[in-house]
Chimera marker file (.cmm) of the C-alpha trace (Angstrom):
<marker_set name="trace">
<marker id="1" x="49.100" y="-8.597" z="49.036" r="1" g="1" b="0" radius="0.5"/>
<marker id="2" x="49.494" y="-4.974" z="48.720" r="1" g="1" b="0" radius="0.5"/>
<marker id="3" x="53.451" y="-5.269" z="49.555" r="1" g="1" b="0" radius="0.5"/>
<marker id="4" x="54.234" y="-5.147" z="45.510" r="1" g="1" b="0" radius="0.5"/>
<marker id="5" x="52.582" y="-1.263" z="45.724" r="1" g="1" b="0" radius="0.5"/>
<marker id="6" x="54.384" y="-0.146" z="48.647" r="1" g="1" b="0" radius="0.5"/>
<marker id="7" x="51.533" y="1.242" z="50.959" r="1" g="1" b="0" radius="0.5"/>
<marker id="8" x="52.330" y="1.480" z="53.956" r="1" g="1" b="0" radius="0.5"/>
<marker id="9" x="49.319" y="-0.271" z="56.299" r="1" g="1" b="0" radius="0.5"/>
<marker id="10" x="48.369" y="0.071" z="59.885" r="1" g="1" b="0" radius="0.5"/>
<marker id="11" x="45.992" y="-1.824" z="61.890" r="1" g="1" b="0" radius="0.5"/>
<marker id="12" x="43.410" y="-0.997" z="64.373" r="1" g="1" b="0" radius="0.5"/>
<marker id="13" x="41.526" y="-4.084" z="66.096" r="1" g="1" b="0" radius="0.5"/>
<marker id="14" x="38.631" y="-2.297" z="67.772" r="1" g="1" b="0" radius="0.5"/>
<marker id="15" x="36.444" y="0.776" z="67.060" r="1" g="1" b="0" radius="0.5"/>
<marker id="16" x="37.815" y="3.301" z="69.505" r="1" g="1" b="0" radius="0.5"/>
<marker id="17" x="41.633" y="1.820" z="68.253" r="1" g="1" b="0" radius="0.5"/>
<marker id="18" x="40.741" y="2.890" z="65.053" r="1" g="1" b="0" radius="0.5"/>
<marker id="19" x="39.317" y="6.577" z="66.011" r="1" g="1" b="0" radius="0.5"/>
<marker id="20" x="42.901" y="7.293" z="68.247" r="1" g="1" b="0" radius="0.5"/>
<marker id="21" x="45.065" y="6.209" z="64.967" r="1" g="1" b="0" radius="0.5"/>
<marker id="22" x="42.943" y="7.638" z="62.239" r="1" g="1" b="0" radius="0.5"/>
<marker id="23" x="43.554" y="10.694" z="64.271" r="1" g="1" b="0" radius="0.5"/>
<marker id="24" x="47.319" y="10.521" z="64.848" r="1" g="1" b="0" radius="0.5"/>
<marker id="25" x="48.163" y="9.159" z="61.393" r="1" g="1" b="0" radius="0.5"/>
<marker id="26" x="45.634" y="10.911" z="59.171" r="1" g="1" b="0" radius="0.5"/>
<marker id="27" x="46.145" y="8.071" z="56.657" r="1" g="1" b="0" radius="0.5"/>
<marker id="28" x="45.394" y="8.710" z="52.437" r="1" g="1" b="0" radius="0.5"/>
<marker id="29" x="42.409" y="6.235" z="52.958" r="1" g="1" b="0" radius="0.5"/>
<marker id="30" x="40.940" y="4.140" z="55.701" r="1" g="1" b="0" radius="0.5"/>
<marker id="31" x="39.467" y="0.426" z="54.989" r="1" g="1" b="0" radius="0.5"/>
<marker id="32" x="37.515" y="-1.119" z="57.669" r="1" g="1" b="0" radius="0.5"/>
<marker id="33" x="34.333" y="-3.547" z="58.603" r="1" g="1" b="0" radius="0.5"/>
<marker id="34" x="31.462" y="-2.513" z="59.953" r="1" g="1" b="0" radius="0.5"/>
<marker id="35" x="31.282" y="-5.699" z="62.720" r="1" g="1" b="0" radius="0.5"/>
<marker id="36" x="34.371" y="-4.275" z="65.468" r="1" g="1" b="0" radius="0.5"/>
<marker id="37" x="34.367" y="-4.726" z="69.390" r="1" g="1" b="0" radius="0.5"/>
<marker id="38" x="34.644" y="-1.397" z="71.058" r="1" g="1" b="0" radius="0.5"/>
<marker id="39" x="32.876" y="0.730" z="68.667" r="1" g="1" b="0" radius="0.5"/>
<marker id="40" x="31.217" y="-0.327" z="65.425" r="1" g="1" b="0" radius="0.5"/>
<marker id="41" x="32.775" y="0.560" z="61.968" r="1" g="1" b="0" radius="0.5"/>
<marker id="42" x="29.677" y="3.094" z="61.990" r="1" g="1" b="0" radius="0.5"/>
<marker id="43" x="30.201" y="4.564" z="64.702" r="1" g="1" b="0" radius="0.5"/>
<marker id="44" x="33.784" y="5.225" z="63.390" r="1" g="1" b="0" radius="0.5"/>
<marker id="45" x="32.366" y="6.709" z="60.156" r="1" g="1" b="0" radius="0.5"/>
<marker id="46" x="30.387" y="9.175" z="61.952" r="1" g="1" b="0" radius="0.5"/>
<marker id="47" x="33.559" y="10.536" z="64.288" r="1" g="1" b="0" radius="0.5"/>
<marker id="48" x="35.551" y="10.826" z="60.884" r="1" g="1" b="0" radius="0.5"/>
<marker id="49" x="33.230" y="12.231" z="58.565" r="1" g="1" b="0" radius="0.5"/>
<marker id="50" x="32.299" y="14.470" z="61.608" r="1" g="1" b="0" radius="0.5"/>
<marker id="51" x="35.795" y="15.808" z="62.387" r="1" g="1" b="0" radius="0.5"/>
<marker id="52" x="36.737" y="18.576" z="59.945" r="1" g="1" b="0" radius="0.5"/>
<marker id="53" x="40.700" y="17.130" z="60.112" r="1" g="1" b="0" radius="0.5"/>
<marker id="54" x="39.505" y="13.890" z="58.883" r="1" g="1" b="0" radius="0.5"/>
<marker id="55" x="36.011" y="14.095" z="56.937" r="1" g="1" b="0" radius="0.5"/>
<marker id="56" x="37.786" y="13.702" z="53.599" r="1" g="1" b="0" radius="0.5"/>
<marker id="57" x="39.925" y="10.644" z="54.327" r="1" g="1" b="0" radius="0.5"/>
<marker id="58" x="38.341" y="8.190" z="51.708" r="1" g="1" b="0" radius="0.5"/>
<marker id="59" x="36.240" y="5.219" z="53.622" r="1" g="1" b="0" radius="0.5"/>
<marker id="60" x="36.100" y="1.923" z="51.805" r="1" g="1" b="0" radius="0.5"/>
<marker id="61" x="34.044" y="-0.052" z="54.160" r="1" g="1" b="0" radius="0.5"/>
<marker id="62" x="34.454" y="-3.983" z="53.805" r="1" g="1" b="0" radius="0.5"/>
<marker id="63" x="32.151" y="-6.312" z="55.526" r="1" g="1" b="0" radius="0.5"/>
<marker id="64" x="30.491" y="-9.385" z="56.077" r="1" g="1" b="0" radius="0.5"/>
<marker id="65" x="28.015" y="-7.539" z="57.847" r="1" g="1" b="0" radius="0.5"/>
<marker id="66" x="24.423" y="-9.319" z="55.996" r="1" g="1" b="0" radius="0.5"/>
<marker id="67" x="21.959" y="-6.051" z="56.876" r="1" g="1" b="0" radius="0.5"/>
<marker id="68" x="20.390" y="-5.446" z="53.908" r="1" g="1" b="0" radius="0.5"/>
<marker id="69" x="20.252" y="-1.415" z="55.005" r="1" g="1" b="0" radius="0.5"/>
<marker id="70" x="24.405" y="-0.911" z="55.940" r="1" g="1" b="0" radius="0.5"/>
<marker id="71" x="24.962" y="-0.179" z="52.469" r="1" g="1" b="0" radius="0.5"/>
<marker id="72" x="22.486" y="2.544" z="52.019" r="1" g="1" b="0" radius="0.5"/>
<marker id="73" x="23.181" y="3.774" z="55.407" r="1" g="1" b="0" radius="0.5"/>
<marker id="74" x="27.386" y="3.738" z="55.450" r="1" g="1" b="0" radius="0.5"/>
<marker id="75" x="27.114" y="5.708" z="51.636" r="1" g="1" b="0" radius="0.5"/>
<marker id="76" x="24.565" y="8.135" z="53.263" r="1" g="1" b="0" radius="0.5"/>
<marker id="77" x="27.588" y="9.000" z="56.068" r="1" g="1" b="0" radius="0.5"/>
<marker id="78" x="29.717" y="9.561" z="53.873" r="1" g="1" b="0" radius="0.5"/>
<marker id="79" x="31.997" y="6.299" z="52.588" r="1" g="1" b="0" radius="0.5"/>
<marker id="80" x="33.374" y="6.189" z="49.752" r="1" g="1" b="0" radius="0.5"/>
<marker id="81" x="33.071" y="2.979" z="48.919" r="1" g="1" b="0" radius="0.5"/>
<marker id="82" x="30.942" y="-0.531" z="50.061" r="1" g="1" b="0" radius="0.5"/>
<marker id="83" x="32.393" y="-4.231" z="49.582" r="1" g="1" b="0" radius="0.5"/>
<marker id="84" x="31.064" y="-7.215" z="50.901" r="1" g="1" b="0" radius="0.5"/>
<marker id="85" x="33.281" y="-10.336" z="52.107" r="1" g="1" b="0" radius="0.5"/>
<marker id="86" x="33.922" y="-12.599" z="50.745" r="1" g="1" b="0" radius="0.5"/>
<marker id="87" x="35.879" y="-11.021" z="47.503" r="1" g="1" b="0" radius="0.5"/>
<marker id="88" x="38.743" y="-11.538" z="45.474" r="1" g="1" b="0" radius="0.5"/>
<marker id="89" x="41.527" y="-9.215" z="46.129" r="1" g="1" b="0" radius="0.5"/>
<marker id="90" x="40.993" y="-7.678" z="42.789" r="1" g="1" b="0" radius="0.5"/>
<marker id="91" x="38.068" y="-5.858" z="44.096" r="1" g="1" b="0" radius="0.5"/>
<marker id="92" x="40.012" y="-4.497" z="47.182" r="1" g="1" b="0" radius="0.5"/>
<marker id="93" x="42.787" y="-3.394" z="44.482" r="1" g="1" b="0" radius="0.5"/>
<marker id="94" x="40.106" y="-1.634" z="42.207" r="1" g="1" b="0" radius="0.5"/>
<marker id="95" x="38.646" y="0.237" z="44.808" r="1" g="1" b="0" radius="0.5"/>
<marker id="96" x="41.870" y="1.223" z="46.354" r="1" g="1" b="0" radius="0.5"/>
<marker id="97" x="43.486" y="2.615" z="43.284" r="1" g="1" b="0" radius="0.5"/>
<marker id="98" x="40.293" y="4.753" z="42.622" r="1" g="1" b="0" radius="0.5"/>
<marker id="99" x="41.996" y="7.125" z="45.813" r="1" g="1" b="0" radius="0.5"/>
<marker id="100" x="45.778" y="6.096" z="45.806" r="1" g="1" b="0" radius="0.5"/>
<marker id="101" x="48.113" y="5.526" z="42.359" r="1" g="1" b="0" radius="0.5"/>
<marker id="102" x="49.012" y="2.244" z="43.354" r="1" g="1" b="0" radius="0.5"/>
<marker id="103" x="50.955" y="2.044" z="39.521" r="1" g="1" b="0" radius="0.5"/>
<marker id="104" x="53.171" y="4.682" z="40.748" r="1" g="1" b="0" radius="0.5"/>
<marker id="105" x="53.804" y="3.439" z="44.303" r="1" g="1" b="0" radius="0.5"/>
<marker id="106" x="54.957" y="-0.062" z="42.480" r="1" g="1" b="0" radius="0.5"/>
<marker id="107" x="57.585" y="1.332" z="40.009" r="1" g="1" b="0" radius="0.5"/>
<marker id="108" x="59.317" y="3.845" z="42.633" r="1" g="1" b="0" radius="0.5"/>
<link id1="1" id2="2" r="1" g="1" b="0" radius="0.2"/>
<link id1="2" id2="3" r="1" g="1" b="0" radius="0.2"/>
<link id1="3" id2="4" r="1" g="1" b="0" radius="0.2"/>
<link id1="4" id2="5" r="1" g="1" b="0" radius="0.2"/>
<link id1="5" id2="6" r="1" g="1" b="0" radius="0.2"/>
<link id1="6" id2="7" r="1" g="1" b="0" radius="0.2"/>
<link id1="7" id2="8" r="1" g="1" b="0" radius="0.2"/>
<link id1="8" id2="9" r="1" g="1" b="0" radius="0.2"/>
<link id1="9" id2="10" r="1" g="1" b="0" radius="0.2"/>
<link id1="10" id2="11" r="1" g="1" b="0" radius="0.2"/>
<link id1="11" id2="12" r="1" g="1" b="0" radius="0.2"/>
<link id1="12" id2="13" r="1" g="1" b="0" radius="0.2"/>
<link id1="13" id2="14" r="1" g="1" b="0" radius="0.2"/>
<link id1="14" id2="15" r="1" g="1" b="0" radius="0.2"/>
<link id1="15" id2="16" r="1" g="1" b="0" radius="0.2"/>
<link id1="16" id2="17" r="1" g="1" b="0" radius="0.2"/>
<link id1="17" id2="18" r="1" g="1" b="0" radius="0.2"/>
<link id1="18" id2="19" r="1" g="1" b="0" radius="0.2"/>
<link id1="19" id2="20" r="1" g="1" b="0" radius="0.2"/>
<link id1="20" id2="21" r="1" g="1" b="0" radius="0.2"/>
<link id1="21" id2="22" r="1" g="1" b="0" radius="0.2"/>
<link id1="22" id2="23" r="1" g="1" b="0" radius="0.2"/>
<link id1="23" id2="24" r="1" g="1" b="0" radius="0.2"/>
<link id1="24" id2="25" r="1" g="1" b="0" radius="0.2"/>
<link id1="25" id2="26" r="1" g="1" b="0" radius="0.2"/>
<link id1="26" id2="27" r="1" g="1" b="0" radius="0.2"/>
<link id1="27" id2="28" r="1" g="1" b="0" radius="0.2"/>
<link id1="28" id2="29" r="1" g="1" b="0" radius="0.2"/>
<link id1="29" id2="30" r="1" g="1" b="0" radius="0.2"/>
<link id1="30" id2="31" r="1" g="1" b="0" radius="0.2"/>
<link id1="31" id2="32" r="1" g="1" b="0" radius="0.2"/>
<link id1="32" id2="33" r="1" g="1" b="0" radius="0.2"/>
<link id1="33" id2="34" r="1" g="1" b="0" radius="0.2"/>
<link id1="34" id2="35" r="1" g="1" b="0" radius="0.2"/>
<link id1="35" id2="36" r="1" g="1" b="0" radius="0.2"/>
<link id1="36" id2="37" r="1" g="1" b="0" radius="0.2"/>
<link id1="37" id2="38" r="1" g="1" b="0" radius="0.2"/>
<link id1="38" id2="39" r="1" g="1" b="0" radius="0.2"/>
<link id1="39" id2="40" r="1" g="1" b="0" radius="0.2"/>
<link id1="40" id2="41" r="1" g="1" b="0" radius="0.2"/>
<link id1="41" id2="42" r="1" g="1" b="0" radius="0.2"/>
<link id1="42" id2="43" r="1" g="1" b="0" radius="0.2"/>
<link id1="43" id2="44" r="1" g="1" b="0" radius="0.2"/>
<link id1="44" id2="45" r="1" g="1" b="0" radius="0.2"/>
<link id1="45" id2="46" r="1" g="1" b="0" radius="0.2"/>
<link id1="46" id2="47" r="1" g="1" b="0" radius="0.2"/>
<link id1="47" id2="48" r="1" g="1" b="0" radius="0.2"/>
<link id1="48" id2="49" r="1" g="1" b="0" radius="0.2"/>
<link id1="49" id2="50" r="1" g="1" b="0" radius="0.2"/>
<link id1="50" id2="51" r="1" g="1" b="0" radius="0.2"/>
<link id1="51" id2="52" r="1" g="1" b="0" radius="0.2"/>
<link id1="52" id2="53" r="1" g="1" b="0" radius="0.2"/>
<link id1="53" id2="54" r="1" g="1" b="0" radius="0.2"/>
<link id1="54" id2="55" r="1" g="1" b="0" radius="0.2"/>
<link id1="55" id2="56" r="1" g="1" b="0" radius="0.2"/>
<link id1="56" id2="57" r="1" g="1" b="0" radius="0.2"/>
<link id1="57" id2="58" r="1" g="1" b="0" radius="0.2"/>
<link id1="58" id2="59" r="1" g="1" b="0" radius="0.2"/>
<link id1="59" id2="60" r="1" g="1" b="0" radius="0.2"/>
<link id1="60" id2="61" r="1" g="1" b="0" radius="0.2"/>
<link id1="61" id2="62" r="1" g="1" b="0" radius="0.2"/>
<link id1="62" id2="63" r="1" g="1" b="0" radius="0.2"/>
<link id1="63" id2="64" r="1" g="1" b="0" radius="0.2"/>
<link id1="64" id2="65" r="1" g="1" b="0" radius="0.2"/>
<link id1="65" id2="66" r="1" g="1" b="0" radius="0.2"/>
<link id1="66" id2="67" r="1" g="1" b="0" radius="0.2"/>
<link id1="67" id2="68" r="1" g="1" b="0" radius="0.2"/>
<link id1="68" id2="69" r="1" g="1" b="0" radius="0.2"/>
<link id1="69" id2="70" r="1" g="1" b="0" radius="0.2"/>
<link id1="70" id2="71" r="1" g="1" b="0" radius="0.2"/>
<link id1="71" id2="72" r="1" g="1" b="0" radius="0.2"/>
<link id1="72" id2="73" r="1" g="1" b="0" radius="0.2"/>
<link id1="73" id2="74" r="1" g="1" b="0" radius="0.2"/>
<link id1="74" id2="75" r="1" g="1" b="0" radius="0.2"/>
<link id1="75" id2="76" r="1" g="1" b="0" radius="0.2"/>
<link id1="76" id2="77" r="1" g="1" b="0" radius="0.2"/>
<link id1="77" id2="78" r="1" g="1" b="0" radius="0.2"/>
<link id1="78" id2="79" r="1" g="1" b="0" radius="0.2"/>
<link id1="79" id2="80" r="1" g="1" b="0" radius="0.2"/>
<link id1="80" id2="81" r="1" g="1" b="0" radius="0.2"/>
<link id1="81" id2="82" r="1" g="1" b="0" radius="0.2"/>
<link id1="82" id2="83" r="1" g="1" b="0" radius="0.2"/>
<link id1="83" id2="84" r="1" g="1" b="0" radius="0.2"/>
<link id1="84" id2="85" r="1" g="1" b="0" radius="0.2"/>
<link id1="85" id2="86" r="1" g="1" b="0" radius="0.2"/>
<link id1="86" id2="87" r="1" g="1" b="0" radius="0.2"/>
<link id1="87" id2="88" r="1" g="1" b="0" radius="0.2"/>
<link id1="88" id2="89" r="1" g="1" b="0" radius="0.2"/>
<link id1="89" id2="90" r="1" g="1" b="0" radius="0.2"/>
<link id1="90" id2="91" r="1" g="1" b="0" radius="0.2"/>
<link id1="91" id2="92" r="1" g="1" b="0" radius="0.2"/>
<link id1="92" id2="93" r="1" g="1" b="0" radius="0.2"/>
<link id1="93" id2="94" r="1" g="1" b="0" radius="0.2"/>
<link id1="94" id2="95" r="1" g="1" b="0" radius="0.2"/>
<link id1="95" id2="96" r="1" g="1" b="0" radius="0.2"/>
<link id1="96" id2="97" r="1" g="1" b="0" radius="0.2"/>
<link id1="97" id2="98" r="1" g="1" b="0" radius="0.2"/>
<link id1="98" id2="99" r="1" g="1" b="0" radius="0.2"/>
<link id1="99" id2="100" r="1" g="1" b="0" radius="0.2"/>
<link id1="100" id2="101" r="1" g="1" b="0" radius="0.2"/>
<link id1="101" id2="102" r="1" g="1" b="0" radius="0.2"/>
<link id1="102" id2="103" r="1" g="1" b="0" radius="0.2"/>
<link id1="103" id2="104" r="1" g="1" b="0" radius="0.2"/>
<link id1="104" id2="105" r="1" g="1" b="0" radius="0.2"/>
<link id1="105" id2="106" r="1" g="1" b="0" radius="0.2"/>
<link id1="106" id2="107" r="1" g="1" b="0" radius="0.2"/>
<link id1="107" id2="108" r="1" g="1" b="0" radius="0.2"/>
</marker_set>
């Protein structure tokens, strides 16, 4: 869905997957879920908002997590941003272009 805005996307499928290639690729912004094998998505939003190379790398965290308390909690570490699944991609678009120009990536 994103193809018409030319971001370029990489995927991690596990916590500690995600850690190594937030690292190496230092990406604009980082979307992930909170319910991962190897390594919850909170346990990845501690190492980044911990490491001083990566603490300001927006973190829009989309779930289907139901705790009433990961919202509250996730904000308090530091995301940027908290969506819960299911939602229509016009929510993921919103909260994407609030950190990346997403009108200028489509017309170049």
């Amino acid at each position: 869905m994103f193809r018409p805005y030319r971001v370029e996307i990489d995927h991690a499928h596990y916590g500690m997957e995600g850690i190594a290639r937030v690292t190496q690729w230092k990406p604009s912004l980082v979307v992930m879920d909170l319910a991962m094998p190897n390594g919850s998505g909170e346990d990845l939003l501690s190492v980044l908002k911990f490491n001083p190379l990566l603490k300001d790398i927006p973190v829009i965290i989309l779930t289907g997590v139901r705790d009433a308390d990961a919202e509250r909690r996730t904000m308090l570490q530091g995301a940027s941003s908290f969506l819960r699944k299911p939602l229509d991609f016009r929510q993921i678009l919103f909260e994407v272009s609030r950190f990346i120009d997403l009108a200028q990536r489509g017309r170049e």
